[in-house]
PQR file with spaces between the fields and no chain letter, atoms N, CA, C, O and H, PARSE charges and radii, in Angstrom:
ATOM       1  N    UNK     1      -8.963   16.537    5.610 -0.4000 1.5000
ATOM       2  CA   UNK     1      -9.882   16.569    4.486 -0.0000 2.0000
ATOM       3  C    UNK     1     -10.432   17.972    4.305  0.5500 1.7000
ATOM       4  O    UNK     1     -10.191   18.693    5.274 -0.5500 1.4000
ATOM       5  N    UNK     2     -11.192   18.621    3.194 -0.4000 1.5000
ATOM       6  CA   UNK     2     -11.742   19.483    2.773 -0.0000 2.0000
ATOM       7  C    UNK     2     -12.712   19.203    3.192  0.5500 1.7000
ATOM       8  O    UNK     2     -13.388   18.202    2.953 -0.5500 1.4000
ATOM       9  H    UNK     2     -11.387   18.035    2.408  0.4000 1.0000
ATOM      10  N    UNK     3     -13.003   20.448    4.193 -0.4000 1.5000
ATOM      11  CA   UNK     3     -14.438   20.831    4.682 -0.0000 2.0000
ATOM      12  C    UNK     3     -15.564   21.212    3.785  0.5500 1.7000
ATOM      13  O    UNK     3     -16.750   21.001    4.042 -0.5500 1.4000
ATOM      14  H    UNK     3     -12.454   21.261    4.388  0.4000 1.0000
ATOM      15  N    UNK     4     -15.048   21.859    2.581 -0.4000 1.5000
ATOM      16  CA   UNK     4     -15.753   22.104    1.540 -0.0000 2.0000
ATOM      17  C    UNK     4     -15.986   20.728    0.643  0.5500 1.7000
ATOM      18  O    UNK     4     -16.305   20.996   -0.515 -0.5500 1.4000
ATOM      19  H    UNK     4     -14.085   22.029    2.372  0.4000 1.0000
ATOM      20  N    UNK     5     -15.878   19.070    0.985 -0.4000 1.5000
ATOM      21  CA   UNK     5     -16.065   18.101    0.307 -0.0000 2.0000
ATOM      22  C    UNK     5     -17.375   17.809   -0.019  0.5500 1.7000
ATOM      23  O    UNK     5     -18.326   17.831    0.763 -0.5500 1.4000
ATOM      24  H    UNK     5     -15.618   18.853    1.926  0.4000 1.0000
ATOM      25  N    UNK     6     -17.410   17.445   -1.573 -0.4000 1.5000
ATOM      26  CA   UNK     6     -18.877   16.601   -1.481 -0.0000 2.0000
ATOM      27  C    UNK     6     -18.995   15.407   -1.023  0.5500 1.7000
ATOM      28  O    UNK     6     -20.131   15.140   -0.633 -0.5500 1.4000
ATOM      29  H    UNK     6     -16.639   17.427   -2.209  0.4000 1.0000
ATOM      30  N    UNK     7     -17.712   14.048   -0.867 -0.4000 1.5000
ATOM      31  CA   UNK     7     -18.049   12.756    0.035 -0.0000 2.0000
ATOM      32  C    UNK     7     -16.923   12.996    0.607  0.5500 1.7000
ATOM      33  O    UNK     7     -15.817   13.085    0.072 -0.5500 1.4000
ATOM      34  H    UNK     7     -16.789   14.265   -1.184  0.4000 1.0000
ATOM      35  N    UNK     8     -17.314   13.146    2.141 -0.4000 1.5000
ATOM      36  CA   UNK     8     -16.025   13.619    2.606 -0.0000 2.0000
ATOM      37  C    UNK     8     -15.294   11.857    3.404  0.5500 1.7000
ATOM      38  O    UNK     8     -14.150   11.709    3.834 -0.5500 1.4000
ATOM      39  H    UNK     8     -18.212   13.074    2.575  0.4000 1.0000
ATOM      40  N    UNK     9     -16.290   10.898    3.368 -0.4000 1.5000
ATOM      41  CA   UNK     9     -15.934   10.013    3.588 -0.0000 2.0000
ATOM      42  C    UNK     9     -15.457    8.993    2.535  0.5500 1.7000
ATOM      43  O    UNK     9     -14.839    7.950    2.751 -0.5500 1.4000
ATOM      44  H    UNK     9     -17.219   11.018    3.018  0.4000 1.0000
ATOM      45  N    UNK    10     -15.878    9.511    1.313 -0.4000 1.5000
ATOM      46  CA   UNK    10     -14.995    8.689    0.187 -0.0000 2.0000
ATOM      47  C    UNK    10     -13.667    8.137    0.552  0.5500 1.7000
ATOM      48  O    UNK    10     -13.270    6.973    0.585 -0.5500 1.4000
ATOM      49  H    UNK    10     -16.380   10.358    1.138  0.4000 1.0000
ATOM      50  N    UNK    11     -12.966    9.478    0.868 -0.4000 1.5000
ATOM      51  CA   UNK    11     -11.216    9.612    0.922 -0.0000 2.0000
ATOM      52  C    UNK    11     -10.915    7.898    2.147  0.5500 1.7000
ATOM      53  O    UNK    11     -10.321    6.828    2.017 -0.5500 1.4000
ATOM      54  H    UNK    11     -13.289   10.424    0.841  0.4000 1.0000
ATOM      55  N    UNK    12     -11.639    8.488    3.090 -0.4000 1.5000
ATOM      56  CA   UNK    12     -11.124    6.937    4.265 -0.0000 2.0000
ATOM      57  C    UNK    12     -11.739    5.806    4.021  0.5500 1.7000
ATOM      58  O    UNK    12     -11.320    4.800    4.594 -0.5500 1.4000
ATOM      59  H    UNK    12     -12.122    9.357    3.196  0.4000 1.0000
ATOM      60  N    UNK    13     -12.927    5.701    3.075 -0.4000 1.5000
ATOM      61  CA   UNK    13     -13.316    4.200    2.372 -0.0000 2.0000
ATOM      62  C    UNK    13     -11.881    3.858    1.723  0.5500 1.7000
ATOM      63  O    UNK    13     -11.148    2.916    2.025 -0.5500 1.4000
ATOM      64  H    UNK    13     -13.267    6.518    2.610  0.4000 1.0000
ATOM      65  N    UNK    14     -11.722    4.582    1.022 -0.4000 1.5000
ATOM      66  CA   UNK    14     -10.630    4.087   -0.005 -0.0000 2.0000
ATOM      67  C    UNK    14      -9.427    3.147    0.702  0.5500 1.7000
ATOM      68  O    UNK    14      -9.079    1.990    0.469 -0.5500 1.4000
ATOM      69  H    UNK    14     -12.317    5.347    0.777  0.4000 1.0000
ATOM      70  N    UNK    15      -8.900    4.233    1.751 -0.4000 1.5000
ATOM      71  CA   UNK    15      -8.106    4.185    2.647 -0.0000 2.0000
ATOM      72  C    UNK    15      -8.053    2.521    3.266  0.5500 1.7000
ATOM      73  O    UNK    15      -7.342    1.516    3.282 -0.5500 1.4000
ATOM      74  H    UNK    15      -9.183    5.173    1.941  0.4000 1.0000
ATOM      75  N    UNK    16      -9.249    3.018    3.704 -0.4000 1.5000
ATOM      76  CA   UNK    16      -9.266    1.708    4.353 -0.0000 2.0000
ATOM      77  C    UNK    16      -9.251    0.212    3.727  0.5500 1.7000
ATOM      78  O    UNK    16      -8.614   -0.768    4.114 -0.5500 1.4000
ATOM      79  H    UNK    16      -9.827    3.834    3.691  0.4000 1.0000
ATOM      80  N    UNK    17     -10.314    0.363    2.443 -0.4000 1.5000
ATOM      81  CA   UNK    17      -9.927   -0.654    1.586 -0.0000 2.0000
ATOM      82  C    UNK    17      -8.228   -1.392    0.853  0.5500 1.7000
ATOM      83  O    UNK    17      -7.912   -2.521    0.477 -0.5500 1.4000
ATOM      84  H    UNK    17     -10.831    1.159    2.128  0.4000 1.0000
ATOM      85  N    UNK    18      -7.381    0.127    0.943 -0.4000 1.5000
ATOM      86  CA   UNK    18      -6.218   -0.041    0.682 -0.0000 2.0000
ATOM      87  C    UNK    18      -5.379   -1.074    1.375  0.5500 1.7000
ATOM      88  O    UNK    18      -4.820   -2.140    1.121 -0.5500 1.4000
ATOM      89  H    UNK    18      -7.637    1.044    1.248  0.4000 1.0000
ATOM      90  N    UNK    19      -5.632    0.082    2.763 -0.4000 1.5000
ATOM      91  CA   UNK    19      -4.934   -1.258    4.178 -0.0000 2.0000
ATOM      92  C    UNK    19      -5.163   -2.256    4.330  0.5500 1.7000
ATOM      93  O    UNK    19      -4.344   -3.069    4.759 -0.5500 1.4000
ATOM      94  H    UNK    19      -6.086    0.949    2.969  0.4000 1.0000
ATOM      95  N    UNK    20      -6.807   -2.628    3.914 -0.4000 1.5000
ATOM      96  CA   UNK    20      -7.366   -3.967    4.325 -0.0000 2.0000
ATOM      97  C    UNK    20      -6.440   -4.880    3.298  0.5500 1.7000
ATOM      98  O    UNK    20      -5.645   -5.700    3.758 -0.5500 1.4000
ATOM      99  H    UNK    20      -7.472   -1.967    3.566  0.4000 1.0000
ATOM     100  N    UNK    21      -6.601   -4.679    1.877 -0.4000 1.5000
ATOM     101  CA   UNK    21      -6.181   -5.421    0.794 -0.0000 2.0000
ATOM     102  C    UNK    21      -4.824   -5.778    0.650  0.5500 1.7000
ATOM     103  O    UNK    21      -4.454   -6.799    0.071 -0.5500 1.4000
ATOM     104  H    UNK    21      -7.247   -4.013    1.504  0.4000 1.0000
ATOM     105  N    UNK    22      -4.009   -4.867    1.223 -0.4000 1.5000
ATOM     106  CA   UNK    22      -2.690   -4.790    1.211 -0.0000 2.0000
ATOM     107  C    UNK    22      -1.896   -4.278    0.185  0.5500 1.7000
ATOM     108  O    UNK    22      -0.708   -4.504   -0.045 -0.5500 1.4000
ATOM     109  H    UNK    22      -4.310   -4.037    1.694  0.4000 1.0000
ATOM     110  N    UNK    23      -2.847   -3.420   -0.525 -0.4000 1.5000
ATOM     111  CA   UNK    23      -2.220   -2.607   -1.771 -0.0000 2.0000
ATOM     112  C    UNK    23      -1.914   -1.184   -2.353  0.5500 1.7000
ATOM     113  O    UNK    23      -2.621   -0.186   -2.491 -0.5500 1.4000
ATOM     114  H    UNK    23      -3.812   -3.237   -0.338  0.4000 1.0000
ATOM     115  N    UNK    24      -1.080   -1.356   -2.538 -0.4000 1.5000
ATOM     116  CA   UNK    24      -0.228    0.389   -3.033 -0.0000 2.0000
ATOM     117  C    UNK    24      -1.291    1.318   -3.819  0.5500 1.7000
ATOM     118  O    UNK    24      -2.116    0.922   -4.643 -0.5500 1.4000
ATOM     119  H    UNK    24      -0.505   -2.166   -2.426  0.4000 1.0000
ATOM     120  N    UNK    25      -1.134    2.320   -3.485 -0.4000 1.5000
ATOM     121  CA   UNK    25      -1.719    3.663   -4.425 -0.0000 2.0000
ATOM     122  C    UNK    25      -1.889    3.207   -5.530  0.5500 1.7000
ATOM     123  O    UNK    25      -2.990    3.133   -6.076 -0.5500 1.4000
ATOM     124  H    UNK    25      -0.463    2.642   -2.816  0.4000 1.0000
ATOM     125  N    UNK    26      -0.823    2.838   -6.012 -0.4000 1.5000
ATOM     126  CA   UNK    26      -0.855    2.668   -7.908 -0.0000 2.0000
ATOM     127  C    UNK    26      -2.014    1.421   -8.017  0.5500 1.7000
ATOM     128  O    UNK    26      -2.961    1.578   -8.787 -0.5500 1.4000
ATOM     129  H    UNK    26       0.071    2.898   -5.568  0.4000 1.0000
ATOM     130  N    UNK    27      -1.922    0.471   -7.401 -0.4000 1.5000
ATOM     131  CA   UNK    27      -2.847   -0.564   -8.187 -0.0000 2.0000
ATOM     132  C    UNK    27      -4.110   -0.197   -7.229  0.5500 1.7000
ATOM     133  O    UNK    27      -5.136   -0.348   -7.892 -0.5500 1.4000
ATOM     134  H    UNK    27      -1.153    0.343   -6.775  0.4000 1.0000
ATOM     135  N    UNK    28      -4.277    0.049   -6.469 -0.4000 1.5000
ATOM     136  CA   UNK    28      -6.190    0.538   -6.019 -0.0000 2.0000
ATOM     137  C    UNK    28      -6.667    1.574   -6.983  0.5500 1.7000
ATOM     138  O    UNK    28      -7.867    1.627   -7.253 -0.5500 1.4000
ATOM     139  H    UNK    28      -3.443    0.171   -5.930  0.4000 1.0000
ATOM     140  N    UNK    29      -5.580    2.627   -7.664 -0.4000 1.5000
ATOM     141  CA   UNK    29      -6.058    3.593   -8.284 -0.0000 2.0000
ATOM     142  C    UNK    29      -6.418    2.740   -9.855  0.5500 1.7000
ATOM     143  O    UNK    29      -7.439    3.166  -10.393 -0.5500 1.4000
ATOM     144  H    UNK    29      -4.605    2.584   -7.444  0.4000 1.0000
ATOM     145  N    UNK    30      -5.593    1.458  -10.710 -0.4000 1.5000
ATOM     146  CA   UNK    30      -5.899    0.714  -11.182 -0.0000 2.0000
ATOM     147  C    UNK    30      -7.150   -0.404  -11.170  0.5500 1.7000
ATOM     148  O    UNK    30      -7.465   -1.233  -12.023 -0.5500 1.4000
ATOM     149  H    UNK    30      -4.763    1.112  -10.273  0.4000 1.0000
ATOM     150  N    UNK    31      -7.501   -0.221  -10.391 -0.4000 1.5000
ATOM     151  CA   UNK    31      -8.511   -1.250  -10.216 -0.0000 2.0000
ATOM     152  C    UNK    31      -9.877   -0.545  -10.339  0.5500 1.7000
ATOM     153  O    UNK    31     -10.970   -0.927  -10.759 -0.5500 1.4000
ATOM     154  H    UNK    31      -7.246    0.453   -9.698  0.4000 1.0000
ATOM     155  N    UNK    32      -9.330    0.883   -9.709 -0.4000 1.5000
ATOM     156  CA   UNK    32     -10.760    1.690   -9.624 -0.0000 2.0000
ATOM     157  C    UNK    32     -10.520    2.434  -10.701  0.5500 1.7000
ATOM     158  O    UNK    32     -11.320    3.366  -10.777 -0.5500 1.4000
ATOM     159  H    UNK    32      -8.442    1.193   -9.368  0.4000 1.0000
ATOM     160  N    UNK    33      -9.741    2.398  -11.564 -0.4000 1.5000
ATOM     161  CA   UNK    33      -9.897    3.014  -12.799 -0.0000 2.0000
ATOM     162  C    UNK    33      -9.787    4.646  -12.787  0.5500 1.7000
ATOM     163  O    UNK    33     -10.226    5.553  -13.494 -0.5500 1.4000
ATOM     164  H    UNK    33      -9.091    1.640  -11.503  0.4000 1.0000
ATOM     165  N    UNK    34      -9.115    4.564  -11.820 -0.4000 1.5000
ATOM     166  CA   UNK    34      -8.929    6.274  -11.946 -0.0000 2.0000
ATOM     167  C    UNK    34      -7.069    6.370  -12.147  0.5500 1.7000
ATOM     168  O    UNK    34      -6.247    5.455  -12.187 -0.5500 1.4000
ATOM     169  H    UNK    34      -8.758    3.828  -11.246  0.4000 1.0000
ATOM     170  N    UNK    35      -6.888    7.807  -12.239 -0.4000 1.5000
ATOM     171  CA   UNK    35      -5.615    7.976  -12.468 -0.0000 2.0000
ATOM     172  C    UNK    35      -4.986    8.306  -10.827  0.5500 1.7000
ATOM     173  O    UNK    35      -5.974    8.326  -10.093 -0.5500 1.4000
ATOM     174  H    UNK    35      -7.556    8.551  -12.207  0.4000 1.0000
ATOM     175  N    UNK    36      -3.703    8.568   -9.998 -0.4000 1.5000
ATOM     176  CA   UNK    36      -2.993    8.625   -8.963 -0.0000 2.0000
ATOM     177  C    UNK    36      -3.779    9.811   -8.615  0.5500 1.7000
ATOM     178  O    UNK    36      -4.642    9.873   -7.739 -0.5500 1.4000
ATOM     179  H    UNK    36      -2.900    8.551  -10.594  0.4000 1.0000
ATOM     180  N    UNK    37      -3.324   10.898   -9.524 -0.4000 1.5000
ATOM     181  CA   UNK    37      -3.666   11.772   -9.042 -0.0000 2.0000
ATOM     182  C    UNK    37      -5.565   12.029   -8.679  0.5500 1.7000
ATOM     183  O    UNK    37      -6.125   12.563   -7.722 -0.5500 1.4000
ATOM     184  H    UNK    37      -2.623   10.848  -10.236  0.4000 1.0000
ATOM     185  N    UNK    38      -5.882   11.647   -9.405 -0.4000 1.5000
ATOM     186  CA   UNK    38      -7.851   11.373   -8.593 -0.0000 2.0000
ATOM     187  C    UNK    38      -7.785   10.924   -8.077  0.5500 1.7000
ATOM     188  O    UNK    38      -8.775   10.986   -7.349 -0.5500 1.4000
ATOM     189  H    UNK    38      -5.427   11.213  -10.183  0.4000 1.0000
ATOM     190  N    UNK    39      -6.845    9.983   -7.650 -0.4000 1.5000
ATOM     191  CA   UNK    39      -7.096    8.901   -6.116 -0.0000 2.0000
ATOM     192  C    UNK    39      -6.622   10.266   -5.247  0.5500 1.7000
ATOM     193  O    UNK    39      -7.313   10.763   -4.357 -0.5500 1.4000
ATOM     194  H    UNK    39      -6.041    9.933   -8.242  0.4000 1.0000
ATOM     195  N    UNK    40      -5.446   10.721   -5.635 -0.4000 1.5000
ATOM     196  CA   UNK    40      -5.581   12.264   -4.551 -0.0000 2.0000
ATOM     197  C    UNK    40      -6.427   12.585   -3.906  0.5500 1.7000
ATOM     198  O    UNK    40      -6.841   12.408   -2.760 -0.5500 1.4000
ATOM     199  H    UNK    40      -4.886   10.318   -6.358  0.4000 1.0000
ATOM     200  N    UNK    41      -6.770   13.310   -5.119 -0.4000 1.5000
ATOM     201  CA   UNK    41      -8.090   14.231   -4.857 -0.0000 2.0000
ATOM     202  C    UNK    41      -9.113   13.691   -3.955  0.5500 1.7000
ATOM     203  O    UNK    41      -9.553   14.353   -3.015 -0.5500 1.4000
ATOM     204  H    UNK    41      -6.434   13.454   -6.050  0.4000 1.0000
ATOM     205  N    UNK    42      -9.537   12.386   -4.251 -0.4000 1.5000
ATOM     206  CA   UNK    42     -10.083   11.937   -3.571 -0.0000 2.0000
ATOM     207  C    UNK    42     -10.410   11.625   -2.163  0.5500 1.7000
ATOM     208  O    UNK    42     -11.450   11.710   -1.509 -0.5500 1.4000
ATOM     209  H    UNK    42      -9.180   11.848   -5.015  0.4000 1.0000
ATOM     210  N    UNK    43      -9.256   11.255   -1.907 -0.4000 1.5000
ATOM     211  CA   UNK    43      -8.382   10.976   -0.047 -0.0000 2.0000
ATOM     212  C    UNK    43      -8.556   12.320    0.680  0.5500 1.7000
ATOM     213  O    UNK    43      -8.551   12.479    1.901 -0.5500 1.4000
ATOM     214  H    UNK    43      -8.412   11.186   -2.438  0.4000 1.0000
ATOM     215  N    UNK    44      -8.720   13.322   -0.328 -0.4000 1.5000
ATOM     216  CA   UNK    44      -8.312   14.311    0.683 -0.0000 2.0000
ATOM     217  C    UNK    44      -9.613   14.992    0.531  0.5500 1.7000
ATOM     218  O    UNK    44      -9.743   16.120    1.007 -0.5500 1.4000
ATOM     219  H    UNK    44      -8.724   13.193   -1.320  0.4000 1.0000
ATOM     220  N    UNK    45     -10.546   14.439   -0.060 -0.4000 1.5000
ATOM     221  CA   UNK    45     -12.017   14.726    0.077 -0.0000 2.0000
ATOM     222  C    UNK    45     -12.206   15.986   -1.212  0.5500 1.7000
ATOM     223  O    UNK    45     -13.221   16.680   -1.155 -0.5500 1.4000
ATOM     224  H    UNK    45     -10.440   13.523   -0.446  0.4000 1.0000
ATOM     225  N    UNK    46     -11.460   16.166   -2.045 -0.4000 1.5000
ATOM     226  CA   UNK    46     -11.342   17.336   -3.257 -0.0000 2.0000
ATOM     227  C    UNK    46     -12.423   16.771   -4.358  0.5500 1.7000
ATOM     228  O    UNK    46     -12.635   17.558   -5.281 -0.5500 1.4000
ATOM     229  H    UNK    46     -10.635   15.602   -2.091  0.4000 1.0000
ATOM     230  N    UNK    47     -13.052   15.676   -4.396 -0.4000 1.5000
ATOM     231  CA   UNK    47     -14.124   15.023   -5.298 -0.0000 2.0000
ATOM     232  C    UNK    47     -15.163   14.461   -4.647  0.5500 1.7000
ATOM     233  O    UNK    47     -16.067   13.917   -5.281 -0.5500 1.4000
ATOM     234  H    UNK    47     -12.880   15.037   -3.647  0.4000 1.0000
């Protein structure tokens, strides 16, 4: 993750919600209404 993050724990909520649910990039990034690439950004703590 980016040390320079503003939630640097966003990225492994996500994560983890992913694993728990059992669902792919594309539809968590659907559900949360963002596009793939902000789910990126996100994971890697860039938002």
């Amino acid at each position: 993750m980016n040390v320079n993050s503003d939630h640097p724990i966003l990225g492994a909520l996500f994560e983890k919600w992913r694993k728990e649910k059992d669902l792919n990039i594309n539809t968590l990034a659907k559900e949360a209404h963002i596009c793939t690439i902000t789910y990126g950004k996100i994971k890697k703590g860039w938002m």
